[in-house]
N, C-alpha and C positions, 0 to 999 in steps of 0.2 A: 447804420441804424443804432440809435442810443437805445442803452437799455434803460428804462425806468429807476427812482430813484427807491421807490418797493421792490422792484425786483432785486435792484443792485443788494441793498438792507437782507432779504429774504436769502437769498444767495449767500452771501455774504455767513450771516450767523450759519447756516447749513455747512459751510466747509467749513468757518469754526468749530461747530459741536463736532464734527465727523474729524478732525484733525486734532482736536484732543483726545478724544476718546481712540481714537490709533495709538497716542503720544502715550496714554495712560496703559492700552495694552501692551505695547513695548515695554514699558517699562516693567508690565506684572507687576504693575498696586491693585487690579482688581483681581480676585481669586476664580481660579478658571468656571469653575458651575455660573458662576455671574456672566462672565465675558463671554463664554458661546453662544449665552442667553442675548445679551447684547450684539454681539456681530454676528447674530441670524439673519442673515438677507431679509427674510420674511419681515423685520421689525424696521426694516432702512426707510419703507414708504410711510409707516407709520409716523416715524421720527420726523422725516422730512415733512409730512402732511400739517403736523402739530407747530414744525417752524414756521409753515405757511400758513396757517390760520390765524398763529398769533401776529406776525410780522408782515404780510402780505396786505393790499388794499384789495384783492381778488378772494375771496375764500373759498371761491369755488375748484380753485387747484388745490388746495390744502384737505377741503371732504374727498373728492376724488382718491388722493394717497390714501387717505386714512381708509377709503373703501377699498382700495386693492389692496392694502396690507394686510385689512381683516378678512380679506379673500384668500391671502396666503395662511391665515392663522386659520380656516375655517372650518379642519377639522380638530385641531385643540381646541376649538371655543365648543364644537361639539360635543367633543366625548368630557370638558369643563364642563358643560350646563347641565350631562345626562347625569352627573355625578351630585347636581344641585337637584334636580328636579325630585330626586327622592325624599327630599325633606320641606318643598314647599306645599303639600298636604298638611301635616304637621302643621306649620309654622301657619298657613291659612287658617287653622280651626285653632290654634291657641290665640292671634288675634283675633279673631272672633267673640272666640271665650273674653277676651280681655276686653273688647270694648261694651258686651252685655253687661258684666259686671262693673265698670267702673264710668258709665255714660249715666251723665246726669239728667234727671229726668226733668 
């Protein structure tokens, strides 16, 4: 069975990007608070999803990762948005304010 010449390409840059970025944490050029950030499992589908949507002629495997990724992230995106959600009240009623006052009549 051949593999496809998308797959081969998609494949392909995914062990590149993931075999530098080994190469680079070996090395410790990135400073550790970044690199755990970076080699969270949690982030590897995301990573991978984002290669497959750019490079892939299927996009439908690259939404897939990118939805189980943010399935791994989804309680940080949680308690990020609960932390947002206290200033889009605010933020609602000054654009408001702002387009009453500067909409042309």
């Amino acid at each position: 069975m051949a593999i496809k010449k998308d797959n081969r390409l998609a494949w392909g840059i995914t062990l590149l990007v993931f075999g530098t970025l080994f190469l680079i944490r070996q090395l410790h050029i990135i400073p550790p608070q970044i690199s755990d950030y970076i080699f969270d499992f949690k982030n590897y589908p995301v990573i991978i999803g984002i290669i497959f949507l750019i490079f892939h002629a299927n996009k439908n495997i690259g939404i897939v990762l990118i939805a189980l990724g943010l399935l791994f992230r989804l309680s940080d995106i949680i308690q990020f948005t609960r932390h947002i959600s206290d200033f889009i009240w605010p933020v609602l009623l000054i654009v408001a304010g702002a387009v009453l006052v500067f909409k042309k009549k």
